[in-house]
DOZAPA-7372 format. One record per residue: x, y, z of N, C-alpha, C in turn. Coordinates in steps of 0.05 Angstrom, whole numbers, padded with zeros to 5 digits, always signed. Layout:
N
> n.c1  n.c2  n.c3  ca.c1  ca.c2  ca.c3  c.c1  c.c2  c.c3
> X  Y  Z  X  Y  Z  X  Y  Z
...
This chain:
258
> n.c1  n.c2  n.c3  ca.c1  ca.c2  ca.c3  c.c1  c.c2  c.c3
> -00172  +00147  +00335  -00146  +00141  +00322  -00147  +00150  +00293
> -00129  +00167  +00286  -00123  +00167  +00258  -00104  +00149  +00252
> -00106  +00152  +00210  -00099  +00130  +00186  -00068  +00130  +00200
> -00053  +00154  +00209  -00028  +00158  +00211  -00022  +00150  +00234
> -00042  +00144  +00252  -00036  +00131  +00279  -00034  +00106  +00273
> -00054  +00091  +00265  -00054  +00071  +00248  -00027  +00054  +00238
> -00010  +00070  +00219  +00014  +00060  +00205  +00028  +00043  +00229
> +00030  +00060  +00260  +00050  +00050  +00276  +00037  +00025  +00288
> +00008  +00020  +00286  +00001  -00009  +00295  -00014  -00020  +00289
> -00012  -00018  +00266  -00024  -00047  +00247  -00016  -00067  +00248
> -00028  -00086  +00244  -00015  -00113  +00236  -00027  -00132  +00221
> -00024  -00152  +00205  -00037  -00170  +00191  -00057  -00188  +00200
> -00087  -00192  +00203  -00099  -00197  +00214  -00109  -00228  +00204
> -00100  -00256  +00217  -00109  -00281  +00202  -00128  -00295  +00219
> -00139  -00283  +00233  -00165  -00302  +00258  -00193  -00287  +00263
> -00214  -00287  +00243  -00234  -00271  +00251  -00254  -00278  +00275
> -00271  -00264  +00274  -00295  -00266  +00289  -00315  -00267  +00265
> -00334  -00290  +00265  -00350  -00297  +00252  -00375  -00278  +00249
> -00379  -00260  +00240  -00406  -00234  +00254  -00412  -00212  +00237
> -00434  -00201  +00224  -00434  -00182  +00209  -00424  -00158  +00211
> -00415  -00155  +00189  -00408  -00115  +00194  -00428  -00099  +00191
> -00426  -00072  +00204  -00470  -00053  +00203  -00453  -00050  +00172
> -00477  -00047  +00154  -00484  -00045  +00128  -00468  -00011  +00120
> -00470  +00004  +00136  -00457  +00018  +00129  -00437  +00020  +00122
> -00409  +00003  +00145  -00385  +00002  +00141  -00380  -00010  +00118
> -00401  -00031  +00106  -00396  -00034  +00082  -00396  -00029  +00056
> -00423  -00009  +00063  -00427  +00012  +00043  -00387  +00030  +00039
> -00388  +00040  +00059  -00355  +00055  +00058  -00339  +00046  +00046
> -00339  +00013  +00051  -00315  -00001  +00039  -00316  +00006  +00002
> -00333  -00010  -00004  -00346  -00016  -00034  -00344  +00014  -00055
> -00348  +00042  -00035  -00344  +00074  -00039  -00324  +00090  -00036
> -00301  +00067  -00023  -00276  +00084  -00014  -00262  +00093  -00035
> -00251  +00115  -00033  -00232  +00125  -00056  -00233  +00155  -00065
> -00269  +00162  -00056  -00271  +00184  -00071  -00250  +00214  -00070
> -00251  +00206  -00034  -00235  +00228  -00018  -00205  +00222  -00013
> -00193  +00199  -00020  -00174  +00190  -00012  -00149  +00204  -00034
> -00130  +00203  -00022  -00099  +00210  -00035  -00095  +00183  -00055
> -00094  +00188  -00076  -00080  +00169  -00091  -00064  +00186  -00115
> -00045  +00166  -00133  -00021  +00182  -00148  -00038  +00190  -00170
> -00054  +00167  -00185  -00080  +00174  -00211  -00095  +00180  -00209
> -00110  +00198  -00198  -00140  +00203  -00197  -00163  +00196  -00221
> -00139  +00195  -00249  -00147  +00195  -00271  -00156  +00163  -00279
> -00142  +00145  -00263  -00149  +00116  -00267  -00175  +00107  -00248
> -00193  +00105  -00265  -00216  +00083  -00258  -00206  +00060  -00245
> -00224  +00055  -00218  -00221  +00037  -00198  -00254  +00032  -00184
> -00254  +00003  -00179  -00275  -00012  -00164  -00273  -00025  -00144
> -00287  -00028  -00118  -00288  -00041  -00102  -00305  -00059  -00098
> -00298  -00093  -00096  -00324  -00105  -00092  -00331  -00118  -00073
> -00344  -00122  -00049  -00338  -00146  -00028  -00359  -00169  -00034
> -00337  -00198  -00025  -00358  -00223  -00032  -00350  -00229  -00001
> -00358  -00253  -00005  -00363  -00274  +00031  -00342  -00300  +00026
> -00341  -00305  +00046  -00321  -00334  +00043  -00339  -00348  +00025
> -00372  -00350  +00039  -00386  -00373  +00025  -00386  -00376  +00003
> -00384  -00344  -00010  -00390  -00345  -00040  -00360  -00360  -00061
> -00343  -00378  -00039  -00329  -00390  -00056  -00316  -00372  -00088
> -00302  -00354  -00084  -00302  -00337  -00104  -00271  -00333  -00106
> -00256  -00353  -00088  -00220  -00344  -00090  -00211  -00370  -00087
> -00186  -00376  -00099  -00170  -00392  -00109  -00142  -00378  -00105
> -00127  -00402  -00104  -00097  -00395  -00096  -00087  -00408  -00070
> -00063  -00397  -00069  -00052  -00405  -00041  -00055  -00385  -00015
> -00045  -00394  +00006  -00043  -00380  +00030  -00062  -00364  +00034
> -00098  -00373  +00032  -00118  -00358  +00038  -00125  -00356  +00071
> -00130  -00325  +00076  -00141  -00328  +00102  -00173  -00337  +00101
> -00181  -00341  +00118  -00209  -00349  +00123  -00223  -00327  +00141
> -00241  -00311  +00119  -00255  -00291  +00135  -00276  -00287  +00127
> -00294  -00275  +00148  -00325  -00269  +00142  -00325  -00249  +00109
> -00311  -00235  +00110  -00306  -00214  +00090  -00288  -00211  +00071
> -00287  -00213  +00039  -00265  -00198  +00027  -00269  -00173  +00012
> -00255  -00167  -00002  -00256  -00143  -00017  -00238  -00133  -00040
> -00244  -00142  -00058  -00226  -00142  -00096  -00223  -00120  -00101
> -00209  -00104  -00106  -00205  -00078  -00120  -00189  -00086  -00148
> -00211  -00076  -00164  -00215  -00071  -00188  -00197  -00043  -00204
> -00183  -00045  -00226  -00177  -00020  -00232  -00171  -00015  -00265
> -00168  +00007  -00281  -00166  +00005  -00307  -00134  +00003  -00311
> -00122  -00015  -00337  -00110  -00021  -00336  -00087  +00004  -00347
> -00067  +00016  -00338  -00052  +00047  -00344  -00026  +00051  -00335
> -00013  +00066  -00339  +00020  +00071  -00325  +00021  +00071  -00300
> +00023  +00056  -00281  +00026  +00067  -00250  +00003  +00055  -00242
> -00013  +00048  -00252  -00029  +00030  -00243  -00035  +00009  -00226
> -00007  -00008  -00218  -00001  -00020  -00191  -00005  -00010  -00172
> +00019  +00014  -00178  +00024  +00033  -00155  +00000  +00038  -00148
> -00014  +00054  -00162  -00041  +00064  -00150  -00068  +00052  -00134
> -00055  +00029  -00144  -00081  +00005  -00135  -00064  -00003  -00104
> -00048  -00011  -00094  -00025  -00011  -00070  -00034  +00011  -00058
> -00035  +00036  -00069  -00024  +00064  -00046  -00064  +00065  -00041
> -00085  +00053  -00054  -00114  +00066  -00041  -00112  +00033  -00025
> -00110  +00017  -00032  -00114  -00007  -00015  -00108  -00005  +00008
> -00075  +00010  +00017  -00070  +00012  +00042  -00082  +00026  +00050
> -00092  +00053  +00048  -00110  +00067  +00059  -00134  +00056  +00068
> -00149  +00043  +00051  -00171  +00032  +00069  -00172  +00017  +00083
> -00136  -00006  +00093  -00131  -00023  +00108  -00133  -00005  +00137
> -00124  +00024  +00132  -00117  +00038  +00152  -00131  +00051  +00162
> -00158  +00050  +00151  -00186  +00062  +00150  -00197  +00048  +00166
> -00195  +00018  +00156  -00215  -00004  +00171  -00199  -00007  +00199
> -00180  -00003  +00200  -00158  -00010  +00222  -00172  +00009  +00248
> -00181  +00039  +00235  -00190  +00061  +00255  -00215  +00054  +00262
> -00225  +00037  +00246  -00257  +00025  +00265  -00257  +00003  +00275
> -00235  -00008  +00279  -00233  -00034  +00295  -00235  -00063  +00284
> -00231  -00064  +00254  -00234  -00075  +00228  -00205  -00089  +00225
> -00193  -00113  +00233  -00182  -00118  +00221  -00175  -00127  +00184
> -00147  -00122  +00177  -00146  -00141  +00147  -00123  -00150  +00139
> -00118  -00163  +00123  -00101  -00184  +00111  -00099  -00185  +00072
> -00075  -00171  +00062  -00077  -00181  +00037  -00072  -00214  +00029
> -00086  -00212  +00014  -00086  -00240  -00004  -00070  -00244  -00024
> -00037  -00238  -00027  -00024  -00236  -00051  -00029  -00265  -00066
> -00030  -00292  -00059  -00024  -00305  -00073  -00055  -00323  -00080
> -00077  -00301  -00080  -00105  -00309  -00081  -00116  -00297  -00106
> -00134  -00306  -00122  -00148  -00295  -00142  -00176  -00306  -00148
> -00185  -00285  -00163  -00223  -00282  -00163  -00223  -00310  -00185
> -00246  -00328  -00178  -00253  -00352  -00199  -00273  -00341  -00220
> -00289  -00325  -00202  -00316  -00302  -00223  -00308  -00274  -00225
> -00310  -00266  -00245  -00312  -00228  -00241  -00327  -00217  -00251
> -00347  -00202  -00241  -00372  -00193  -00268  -00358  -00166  -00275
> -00337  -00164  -00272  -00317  -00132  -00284  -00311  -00137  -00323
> -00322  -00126  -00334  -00310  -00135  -00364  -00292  -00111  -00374
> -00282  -00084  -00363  -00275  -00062  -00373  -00244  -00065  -00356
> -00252  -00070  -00327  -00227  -00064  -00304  -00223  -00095  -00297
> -00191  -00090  -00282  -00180  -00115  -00277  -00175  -00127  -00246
> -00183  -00145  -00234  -00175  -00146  -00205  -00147  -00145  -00207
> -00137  -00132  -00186  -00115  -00128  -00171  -00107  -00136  -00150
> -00115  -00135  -00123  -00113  -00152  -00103  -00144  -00151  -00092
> -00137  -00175  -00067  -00165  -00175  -00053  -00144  -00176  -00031
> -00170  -00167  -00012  -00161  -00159  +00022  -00188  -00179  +00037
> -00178  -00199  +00059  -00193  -00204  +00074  -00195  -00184  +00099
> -00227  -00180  +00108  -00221  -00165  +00133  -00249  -00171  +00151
> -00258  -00161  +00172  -00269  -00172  +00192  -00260  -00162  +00224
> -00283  -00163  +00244  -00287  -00160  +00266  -00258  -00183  +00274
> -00242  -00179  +00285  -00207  -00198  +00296  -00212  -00213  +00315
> -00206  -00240  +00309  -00213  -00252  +00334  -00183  -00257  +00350
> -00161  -00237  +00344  -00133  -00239  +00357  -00128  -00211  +00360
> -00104  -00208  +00373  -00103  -00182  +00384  -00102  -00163  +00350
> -00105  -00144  +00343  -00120  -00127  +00317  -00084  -00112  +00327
> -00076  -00096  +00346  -00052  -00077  +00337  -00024  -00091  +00349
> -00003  -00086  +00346  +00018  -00086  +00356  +00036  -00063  +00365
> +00054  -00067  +00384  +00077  -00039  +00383  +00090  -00037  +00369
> +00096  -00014  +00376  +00124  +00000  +00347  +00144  -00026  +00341
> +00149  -00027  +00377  +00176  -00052  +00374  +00179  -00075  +00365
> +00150  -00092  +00364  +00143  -00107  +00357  +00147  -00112  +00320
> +00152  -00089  +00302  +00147  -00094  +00280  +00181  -00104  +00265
> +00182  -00131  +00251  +00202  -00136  +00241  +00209  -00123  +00213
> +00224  -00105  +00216  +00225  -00088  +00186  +00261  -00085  +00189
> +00272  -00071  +00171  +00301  -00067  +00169  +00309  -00043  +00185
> +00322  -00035  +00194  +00329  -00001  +00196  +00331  +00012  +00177
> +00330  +00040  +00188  +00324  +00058  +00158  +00351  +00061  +00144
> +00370  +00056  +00157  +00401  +00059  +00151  +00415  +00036  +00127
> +00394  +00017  +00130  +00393  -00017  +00106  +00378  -00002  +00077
> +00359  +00015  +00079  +00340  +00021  +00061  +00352  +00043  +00043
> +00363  +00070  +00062  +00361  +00090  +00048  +00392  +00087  +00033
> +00389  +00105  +00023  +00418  +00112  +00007  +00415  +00140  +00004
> +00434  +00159  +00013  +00434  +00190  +00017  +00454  +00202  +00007
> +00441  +00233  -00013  +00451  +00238  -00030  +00451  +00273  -00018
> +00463  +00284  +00005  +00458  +00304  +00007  +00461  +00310  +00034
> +00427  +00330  +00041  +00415  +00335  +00064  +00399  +00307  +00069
> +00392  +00302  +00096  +00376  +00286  +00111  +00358  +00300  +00139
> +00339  +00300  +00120  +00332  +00324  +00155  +00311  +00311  +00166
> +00291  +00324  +00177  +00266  +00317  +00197  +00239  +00308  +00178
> +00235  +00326  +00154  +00224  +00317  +00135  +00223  +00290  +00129
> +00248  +00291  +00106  +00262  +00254  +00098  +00251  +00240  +00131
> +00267  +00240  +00137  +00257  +00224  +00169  +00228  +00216  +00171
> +00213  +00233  +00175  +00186  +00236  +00183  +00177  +00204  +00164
> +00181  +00216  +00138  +00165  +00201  +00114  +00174  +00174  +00117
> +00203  +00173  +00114  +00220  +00146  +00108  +00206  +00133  +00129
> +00206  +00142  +00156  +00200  +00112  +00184  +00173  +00112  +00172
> +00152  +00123  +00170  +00135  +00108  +00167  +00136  +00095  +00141
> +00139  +00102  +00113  +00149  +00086  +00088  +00166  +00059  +00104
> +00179  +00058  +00115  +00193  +00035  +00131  +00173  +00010  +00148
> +00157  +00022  +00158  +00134  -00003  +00175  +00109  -00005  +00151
> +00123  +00003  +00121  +00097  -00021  +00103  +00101  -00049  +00099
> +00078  -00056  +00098  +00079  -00090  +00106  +00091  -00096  +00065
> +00094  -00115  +00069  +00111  -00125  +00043  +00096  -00160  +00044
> +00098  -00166  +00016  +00095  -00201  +00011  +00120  -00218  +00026
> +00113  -00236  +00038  +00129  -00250  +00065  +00145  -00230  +00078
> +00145  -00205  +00079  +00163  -00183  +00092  +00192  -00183  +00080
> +00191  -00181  +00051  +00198  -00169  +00033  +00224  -00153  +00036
> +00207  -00128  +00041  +00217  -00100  +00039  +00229  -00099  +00015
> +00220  -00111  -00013  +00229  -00105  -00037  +00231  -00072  -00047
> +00243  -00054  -00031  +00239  -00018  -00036  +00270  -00015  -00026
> +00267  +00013  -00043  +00303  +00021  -00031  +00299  +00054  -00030
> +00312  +00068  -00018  +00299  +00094  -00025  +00331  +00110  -00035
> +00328  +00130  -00051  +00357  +00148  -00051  +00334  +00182  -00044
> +00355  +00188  -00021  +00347  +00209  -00013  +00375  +00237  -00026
> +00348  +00255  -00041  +00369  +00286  -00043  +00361  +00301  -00015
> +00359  +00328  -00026  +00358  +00346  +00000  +00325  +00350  -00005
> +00312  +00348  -00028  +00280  +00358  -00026  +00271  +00336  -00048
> +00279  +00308  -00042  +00262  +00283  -00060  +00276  +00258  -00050
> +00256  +00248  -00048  +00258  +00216  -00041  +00248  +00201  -00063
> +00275  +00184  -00084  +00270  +00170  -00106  +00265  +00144  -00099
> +00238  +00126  -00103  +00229  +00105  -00099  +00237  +00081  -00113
> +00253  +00057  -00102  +00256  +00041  -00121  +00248  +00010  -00108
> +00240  -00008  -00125  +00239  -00030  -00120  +00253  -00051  -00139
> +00254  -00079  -00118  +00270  -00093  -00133  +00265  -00107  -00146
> +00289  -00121  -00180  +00277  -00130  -00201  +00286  -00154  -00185
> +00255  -00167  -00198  +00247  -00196  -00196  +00272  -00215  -00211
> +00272  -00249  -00190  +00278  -00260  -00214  +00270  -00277  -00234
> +00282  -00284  -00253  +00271  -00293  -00278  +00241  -00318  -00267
> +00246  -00334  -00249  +00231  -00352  -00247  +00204  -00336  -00222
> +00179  -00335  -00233  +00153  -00316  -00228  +00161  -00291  -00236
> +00176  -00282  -00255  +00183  -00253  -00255  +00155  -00234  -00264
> +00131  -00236  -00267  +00113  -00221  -00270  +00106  -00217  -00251
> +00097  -00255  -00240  +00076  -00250  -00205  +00095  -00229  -00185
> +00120  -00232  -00185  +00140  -00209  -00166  +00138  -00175  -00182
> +00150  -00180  -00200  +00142  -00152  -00205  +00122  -00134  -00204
> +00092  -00153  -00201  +00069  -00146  -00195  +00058  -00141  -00161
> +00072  -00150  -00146  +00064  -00149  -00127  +00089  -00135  -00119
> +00118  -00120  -00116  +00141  -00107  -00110  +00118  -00075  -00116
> +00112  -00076  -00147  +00100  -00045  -00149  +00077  -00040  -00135
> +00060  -00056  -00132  +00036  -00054  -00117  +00052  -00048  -00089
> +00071  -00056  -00072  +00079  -00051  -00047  +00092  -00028  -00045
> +00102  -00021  -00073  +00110  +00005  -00069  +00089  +00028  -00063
> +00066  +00019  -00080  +00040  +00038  -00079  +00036  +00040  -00042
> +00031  +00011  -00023  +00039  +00009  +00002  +00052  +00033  +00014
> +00077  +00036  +00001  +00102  +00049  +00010  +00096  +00077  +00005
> +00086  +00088  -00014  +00079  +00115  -00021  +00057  +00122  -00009
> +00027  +00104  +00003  +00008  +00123  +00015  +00018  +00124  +00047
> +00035  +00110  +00060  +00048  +00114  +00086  +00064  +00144  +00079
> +00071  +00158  +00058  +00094  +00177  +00062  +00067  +00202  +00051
> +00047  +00190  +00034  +00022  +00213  +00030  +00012  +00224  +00059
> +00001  +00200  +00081  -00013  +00198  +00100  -00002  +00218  +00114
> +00035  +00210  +00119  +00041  +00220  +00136  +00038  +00248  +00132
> +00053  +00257  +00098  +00048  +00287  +00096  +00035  +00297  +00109
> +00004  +00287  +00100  -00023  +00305  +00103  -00021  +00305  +00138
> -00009  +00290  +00148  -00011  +00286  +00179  -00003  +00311  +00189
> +00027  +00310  +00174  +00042  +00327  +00193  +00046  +00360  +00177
> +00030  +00365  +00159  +00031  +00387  +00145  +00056  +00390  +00123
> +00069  +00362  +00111  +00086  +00371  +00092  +00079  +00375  +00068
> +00078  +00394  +00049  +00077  +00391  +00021  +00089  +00377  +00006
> +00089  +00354  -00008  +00100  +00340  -00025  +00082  +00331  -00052
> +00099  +00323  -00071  +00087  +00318  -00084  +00098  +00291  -00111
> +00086  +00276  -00115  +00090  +00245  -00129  +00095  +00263  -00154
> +00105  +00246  -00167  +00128  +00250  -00196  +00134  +00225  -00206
> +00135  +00218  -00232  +00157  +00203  -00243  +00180  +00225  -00263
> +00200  +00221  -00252  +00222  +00234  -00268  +00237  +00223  -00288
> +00233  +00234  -00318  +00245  +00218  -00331  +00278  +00221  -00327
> +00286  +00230  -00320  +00320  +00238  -00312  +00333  +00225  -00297
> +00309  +00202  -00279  +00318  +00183  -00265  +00306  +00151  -00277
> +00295  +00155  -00297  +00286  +00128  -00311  +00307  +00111  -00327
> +00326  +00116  -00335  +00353  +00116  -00336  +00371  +00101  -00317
> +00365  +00109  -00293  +00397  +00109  -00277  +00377  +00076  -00265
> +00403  +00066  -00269  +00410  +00035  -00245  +00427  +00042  -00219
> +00404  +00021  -00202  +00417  +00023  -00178  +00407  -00010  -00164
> +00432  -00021  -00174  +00441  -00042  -00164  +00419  -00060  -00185
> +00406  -00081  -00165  +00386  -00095  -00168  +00358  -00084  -00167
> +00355  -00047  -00165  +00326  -00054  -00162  +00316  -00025  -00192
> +00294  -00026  -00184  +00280  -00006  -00218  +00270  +00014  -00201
> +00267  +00040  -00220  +00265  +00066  -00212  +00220  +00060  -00211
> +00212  +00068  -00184  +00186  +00070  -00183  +00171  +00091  -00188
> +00188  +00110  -00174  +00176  +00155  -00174  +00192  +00160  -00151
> +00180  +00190  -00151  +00196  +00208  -00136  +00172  +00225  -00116
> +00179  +00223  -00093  +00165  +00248  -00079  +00191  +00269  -00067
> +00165  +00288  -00081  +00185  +00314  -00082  +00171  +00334  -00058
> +00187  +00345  -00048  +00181  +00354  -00017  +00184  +00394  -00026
> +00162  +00399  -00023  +00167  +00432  -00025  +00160  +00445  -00014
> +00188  +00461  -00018  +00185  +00486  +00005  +00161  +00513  +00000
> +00168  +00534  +00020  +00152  +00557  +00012  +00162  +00568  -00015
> +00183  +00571  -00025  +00196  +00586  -00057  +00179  +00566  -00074
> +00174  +00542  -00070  +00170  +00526  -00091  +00140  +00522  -00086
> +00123  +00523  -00084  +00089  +00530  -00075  +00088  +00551  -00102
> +00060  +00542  -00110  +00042  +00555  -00132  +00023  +00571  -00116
């Protein structure tokens, strides 16, 4: 199975199997990133895994698993985003070895021996002691027709990216994202929080957008599209409705190739 097979049946994993992982897979976890698609390459990022035992998370709505895993990152523009778009990847990673996982939005580290970088989220994951995938049909998300807003062309491209950008998992299923589609860019937006937690939401909307953008990377590389992440200042400006401008993936053709 590939990451892009993956997107269509994942699911949130809350019931482990009590049992080690081979040392390797964990070595991968703690190393992931080197090869992976992300928007910053330029932002410093860490991975760390602890154990349930080691009592090391606080908060609400914790799953209980043999395994977690903190990603660490430096603190920079897009920085959510970026920490969101490698996280899902290695959800989708672990997903292809038979690994379930689970974010922890409303969990946080009690220790951190990080003094430079900042945790961002942690992911529980582990051997599943419940069924690990679901069907397409199975997934409660909006239609793409709720999401998008279209400014143009809509072709096979847009398509391709949007359904899978459409089955990212979101905090309580969310779907805090809106997309405005031209004929060669899909402008990413998410929605402004309100006043009451307006950090903890805005922190966790951009991180899902990061979500939202490595499903439309994945798929590229899947299906051979060229695209490419942007923030446009020409759209940093414009309101649309309730939600804030995130970036742009910009879809190019053969004229537009270096």
């Amino acid at each position: 199975m590939t990451r892009y097979e993956a997107i269509f049946r994942r699911k949130s994993v809350r019931k482990y199997r009590w049992e080690e992982l081979d040392p390797r897979l964990l070595d991968a976890v703690e190393h992931f990133g080197g090869d992976e698609t992300c928007i910053c390459p330029d932002i410093a990022v860490r991975w760390k895994i602890f154990r349930y035992s080691d009592r090391n998370m606080k908060g609400p709505f914790q799953v209980k698993a043999p395994y977690y895993v903190a990603l660490y990152s430096e603190v920079k523009e897009n920085y959510l985003v970026n920490a969101g778009c490698l996280m899902e990847q290695l959800s989708l990673y672990l997903h292809t070895k038979g690994i379930g996982s689970c974010y922890q939005g409303g969990a946080s580290l009690r220790r951190s021996e990080e003094t430079e970088l900042v945790p961002v989220m942690i992911m529980a994951f582990g051997r599943p002691a419940e069924p690990l995938e679901r069907n397409r049909e199975d997934f409660r998300r909006l239609e793409l027709k709720k999401l998008v807003k279209i400014h143009g062309t809509f072709g096979k491209i847009q398509r391709k990216l949007l359904e899978a950008a459409r089955l990212a998992p979101s905090a309580i299923n969310l779907q805090p994202w809106r997309f405005v589609v031209t004929e060669n860019r899909i402008h990413i937006f998410a929605s402004k929080p309100a006043h009451i937690g307006y950090q903890f939401r805005k922190t966790m909307n951009l991180f899902g957008a990061g979500i939202v953008l490595s499903h439309m990377l994945i798929t590229a590389e899947e299906l051979w599209f060229d695209v490419e992440y942007q923030k446009l200042d020409s759209i940093l400006e414009k309101d649309f409705q309730n939600y804030f401008y995130v970036g742009s993936l910009l879809i190019l053709d053969e004229s537009e190739k270096v």
